[in-house]
C-alpha positions in Angstrom: -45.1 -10.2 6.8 -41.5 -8.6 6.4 -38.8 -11.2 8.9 -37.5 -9.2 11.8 -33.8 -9.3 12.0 -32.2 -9.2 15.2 -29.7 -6.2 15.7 -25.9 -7.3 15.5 -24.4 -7.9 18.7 -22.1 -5.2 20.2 -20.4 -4.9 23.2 -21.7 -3.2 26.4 -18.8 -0.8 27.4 -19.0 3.2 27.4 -15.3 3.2 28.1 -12.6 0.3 27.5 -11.8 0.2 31.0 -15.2 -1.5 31.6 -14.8 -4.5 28.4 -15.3 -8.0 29.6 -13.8 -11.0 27.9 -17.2 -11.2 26.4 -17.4 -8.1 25.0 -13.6 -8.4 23.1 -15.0 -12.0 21.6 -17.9 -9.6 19.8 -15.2 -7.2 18.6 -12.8 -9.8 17.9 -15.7 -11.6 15.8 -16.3 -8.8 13.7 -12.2 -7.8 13.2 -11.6 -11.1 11.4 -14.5 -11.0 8.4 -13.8 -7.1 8.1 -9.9 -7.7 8.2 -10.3 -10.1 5.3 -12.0 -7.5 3.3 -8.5 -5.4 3.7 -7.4 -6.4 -0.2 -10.8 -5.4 -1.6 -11.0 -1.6 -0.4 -7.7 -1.4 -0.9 -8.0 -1.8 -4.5 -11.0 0.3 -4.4 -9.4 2.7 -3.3 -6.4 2.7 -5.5 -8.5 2.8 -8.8 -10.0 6.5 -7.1 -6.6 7.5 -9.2 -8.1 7.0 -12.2 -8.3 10.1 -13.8 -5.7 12.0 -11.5 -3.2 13.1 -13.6 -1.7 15.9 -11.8 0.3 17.3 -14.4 1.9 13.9 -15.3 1.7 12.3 -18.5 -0.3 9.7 -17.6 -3.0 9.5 -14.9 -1.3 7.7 -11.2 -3.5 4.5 -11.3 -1.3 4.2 -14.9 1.6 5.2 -13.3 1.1 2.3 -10.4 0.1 0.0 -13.4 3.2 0.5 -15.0 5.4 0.3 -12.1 3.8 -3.0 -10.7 4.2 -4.5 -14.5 7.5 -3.3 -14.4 8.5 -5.3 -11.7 6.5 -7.9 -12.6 7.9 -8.5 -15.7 11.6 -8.2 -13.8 10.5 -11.6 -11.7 9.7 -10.0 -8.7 7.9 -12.0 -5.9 4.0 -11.2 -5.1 4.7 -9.4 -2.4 7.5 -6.6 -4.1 5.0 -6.2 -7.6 2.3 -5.4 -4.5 4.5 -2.6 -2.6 4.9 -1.6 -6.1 1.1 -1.7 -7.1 0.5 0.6 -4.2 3.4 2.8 -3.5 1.2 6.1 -4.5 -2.0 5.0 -3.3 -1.6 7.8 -0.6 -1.5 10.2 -3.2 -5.2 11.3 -3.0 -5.0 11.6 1.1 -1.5 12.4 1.3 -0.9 15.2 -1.1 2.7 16.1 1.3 3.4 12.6 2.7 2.1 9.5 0.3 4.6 7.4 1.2 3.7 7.4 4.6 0.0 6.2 3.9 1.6 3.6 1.0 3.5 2.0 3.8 1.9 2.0 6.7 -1.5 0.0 4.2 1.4 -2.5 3.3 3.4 -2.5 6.4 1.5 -5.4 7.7 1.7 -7.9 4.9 5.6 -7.1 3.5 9.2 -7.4 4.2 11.1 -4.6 6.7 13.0 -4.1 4.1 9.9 -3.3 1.2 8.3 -1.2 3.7 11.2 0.4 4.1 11.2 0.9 0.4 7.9 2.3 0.0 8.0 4.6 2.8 11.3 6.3 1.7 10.9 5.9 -2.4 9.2 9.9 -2.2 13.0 10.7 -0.8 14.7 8.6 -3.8 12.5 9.6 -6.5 13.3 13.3 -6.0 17.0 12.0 -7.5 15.4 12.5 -10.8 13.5 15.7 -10.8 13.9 17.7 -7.1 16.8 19.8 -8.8 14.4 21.1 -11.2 12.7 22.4 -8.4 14.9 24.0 -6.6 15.5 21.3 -3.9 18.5 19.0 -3.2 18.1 15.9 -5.5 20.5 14.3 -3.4 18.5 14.2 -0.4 18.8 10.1 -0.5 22.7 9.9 0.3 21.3 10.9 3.9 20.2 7.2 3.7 23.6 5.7 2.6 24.7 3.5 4.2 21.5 1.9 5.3 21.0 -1.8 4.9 18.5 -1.1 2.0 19.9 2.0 0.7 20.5 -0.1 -2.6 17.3 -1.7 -2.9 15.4 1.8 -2.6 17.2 3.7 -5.7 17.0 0.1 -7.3 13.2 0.5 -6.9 13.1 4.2 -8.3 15.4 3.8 -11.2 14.3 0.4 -12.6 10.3 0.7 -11.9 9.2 4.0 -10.3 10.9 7.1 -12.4 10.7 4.8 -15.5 6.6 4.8 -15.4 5.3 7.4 -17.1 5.6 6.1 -21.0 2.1 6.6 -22.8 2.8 3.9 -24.9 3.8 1.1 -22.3 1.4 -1.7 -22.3 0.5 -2.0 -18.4 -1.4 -5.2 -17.1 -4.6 -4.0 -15.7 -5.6 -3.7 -12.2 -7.8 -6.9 -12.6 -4.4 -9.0 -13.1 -3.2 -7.9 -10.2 -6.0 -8.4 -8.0 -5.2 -11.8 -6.9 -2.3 -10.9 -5.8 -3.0 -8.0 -3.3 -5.1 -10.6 -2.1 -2.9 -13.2 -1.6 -0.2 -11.0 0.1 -3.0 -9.2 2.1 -4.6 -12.7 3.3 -1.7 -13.0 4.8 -0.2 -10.1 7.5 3.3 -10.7 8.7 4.1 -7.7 11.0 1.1 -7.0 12.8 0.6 -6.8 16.4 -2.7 -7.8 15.4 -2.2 -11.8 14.1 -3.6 -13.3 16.9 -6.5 -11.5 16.4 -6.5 -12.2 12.7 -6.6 -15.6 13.2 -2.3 -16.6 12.6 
């Protein structure tokens, strides 16, 4: 005879206004375990670029591949080759704003100042191809004089615009797995640390 499991617990409340202490410790014991899984579907979900080529000469799960080794290779920490890993991960929900989604999934475990990267790189990256579009490739100098002005076009010209070579030998997502999960293990700008457990 098949074991009857007994449903999960879940709290009571039709509308927040009505949650008792009680019911926030169910929620609250279910945020932890599903917050730790953060790293996981996040690389899930950045392999969906597989295969997504866009036009490009190389598909964008390459392109982040080569960017992330890039900086890698440079002897940057965990946490910048990560912003770098996933900089176009908002690519496939994003299609007019990715670096919004890219930053706001690393917001929580990074720097002001790589968030700040990630969310503005769109903006420096046009440097090297808006013009041939018929938009203003110097849309980034609205930026200068920002603390991390520097840092951004760094990002862009050393990593970013530079990973798109066919014949660049990229580590492979697998090699940086541990380290999304390291940095994600970890949130340091999250209203939500408590919660998580820091």
């Amino acid at each position: 005879m098949a074991q009857t499991m007994d449903p999960p617990s879940r709290a009571g409340f039709r509308a927040m206004e009505e949650g008792t202490q009680g019911d926030w410790q169910i929620i609250a014991g279910e945020f932890i375990p599903f917050a730790r899984g953060t790293a996981a579907r996040v690389l899930d979900h950045l392999a969906l670029l597989k295969g997504d080529y866009g036009g490009f000469p190389i598909d964008r799960l390459e392109h982040s591949l080569q960017t992330a080794t890039r900086a890698w290779r440079d002897g940057r920490d965990e946490p910048y080759v990560v912003m770098a890993l996933l900089h176009d991960i908002g690519d496939t929900l994003g299609a007019y704003n990715h670096p919004d989604i890219a930053a706001a999934i690393v917001r929580p475990f990074v720097s002001e100042e790589l968030h700040w990267i990630c969310q503005q790189h769109g903006i420096f990256q046009g440097y090297y191809y808006f013009h041939h579009l018929g938009m203003d490739r110097d849309l980034r100098e609205n930026f200068r004089g920002h603390p991390h002005f520097e840092a951004c076009a760094q990002f862009c010209e050393k990593y970013d615009q530079a990973a798109f070579d066919p014949a660049y030998e990229a580590a492979p997502l697998e090699f940086f797995a541990p380290m999304v999960e390291r940095v994600m293990a970890r949130p340091v700008n999250t209203l939500y640390r408590v919660a998580a457990g820091e």
